[in-house]
C-alpha angles and dihedrals in degrees: 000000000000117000088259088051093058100038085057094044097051107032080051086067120103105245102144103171106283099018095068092118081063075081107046101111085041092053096046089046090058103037102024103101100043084069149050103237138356112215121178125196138211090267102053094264106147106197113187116193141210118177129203094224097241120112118241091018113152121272101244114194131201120184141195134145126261093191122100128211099246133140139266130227108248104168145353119220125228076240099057109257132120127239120200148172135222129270113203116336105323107174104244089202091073100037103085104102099011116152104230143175129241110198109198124127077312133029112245128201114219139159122216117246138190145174115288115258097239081066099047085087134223097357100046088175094056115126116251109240107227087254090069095055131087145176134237118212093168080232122120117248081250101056099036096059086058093070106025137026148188113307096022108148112251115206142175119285094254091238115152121202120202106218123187114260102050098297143139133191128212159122118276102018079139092108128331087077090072095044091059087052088050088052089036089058091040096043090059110055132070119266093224090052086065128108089225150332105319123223116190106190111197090206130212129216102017095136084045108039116337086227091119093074093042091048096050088037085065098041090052102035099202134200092224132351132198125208122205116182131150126283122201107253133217124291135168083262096058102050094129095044116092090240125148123260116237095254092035096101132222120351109225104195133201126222148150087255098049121079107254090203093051096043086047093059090045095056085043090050089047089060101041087057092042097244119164110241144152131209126242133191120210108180097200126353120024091202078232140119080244089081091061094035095059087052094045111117116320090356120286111236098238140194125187132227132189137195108200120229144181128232092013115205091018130112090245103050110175121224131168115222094224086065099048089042086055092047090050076051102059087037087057100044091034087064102045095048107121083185099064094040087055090052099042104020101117 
């Protein structure tokens, strides 16, 4: 499968924060035979495996998080519409006529509605609060209980759009997308060509709580890990933000909770094998699982990857493939440094 296939094929799969163990038999038919082995956890981790074949070889990690930002019924009206509420940061803006998913006993189509702006009243530009919204299924309030309830997981409609220039919009590239780039790089090297034995967790809860990473770190105790999530990219709206330009490559970012040795050999490593990347500062928090990883156990020597993307937390995310090609790169180069394994094996 090509890297847009996967990306497609992953990020389509229902994950909402919390209800990531819903796509556990998806997950294992599309990356299954790029690894060894596929272990869950009680908490909805899903860690795929591809060993090197030597004993006592470090434990190499590569993370990134298999949840999506989505909704949650709250309520059904006597009239027939669903109340919810939000899972993780989903952008309200957008939200108005979405097509979305309600999985209950059935899966229900629905579109979110609200109240036209000329009645809003004297702001018509005002922001809904997701209280204000709804969503219309066309089904009564009495045949509707019979297949959700309060509490089902809402997510984006899967639709993927082909754009010129090497994009794809969609919903959940955040960030599936990356995680397809993290098996994609895996899946095409040879296992005896590793620095050591190569987890890929497919972590759960990251736009909630960020506890799946530290639970299957862990779980896994690494060497080194590496974390790949999403970055905003640059827009006309952005000119004077330091954001990263679609064609640019991989973002390699710098932060207290990153390990400054470790981030120094992979942009070494990035030049040496010639992979577009731009650098990247963040002063405190990273909003990663980078920021739990580092903090797992005895403390997990940790380097941070972006993919830069376009209308983050939105059901038409915006990624360019030349970007996503460069992060696989660095995946695939990151786990076969010897380099790298001789510095941080423990």
């Amino acid at each position: 499968m090509d890297l847009k296939a996967l990306i497609t094929s992953l990020c389509g799969l229902y994950s909402v924060s919390g209800a990531e163990s819903a796509s556990t038999q998806g997950a294992e038919h599309i990356l299954g035979d790029l690894f060894d082995e596929h272990v869950t956890d009680g908490v909805g981790n899903h860690v795929f495996i591809k060993r090197c074949g030597r004993k006592n070889a470090p434990r190499i990690l590569v993370d990134a998080h298999f949840d999506e930002i989505g909704m949650m019924v709250s309520d059904i009206t006597e009239e027939g519409f669903v109340r919810f509420t939000n899972v993780g940061g989903v952008d309200t803006r957008i939200l108005p006529g979405a097509k979305v998913l309600i999985y209950g006993k059935k899966t229900v189509q629905g579109i979110v509605c609200t109240m036209p702006t000329r009645l809003l009243g004297n702001d018509p530009e005002a922001l809904p609060e997701i209280g204000q919204l709804y969503i219309d299924t066309g089904w009564s309030a009495h045949e509707l209980k019979k297949m959700i309830a309060n509490g089902a997981s809402i997510g984006f409609m899967p639709t993927y759009t082909t754009l010129l220039g090497d994009r794809i919009a969609g919903k959940a590239f955040d960030d599936k997308a990356c995680g397809a780039c993290a098996a994609h790089g895996i899946g095409k090297v040879n296992a005896k060509d590793m620095a050591g034995d190569v987890y890929f967790l497919f972590s759960a809860g990251e736009e909630t709580s960020m506890l799946g990473a530290m639970t299957a770190g862990s779980s896994i105790k690494p060497d080194y890990a590496m974390v790949i999530d999403v970055t905003h990219a640059s827009c006309p709206e952005t000119a004077d933000l330091p954001l990263a330009s679609f064609g640019s490559g991989a973002v390699l970012d710098y932060a207290p909770m990153t390990n400054r040795a470790l981030t120094g050999m992979v942009k070494q490593m990035m030049t040496e094998n010639e992979i577009p990347f731009t650098c990247s500062a963040s002063g405190g928090s990273t909003g990663t699982n980078a920021n739990r990883l580092w903090l797992t156990g005895d403390g997990v020597p940790t380097v941070l990857i972006s993919l830069p993307i376009k209308n983050m937390h939105s059901s038409t995310e915006v990624l360019d493939l030349r970007d996503a090609a460069a992060v696989a790169d660095v995946v695939s180069a990151f786990v076969c440094s010897e380099q790298i394994g001789e510095v941080f094996a423990r």
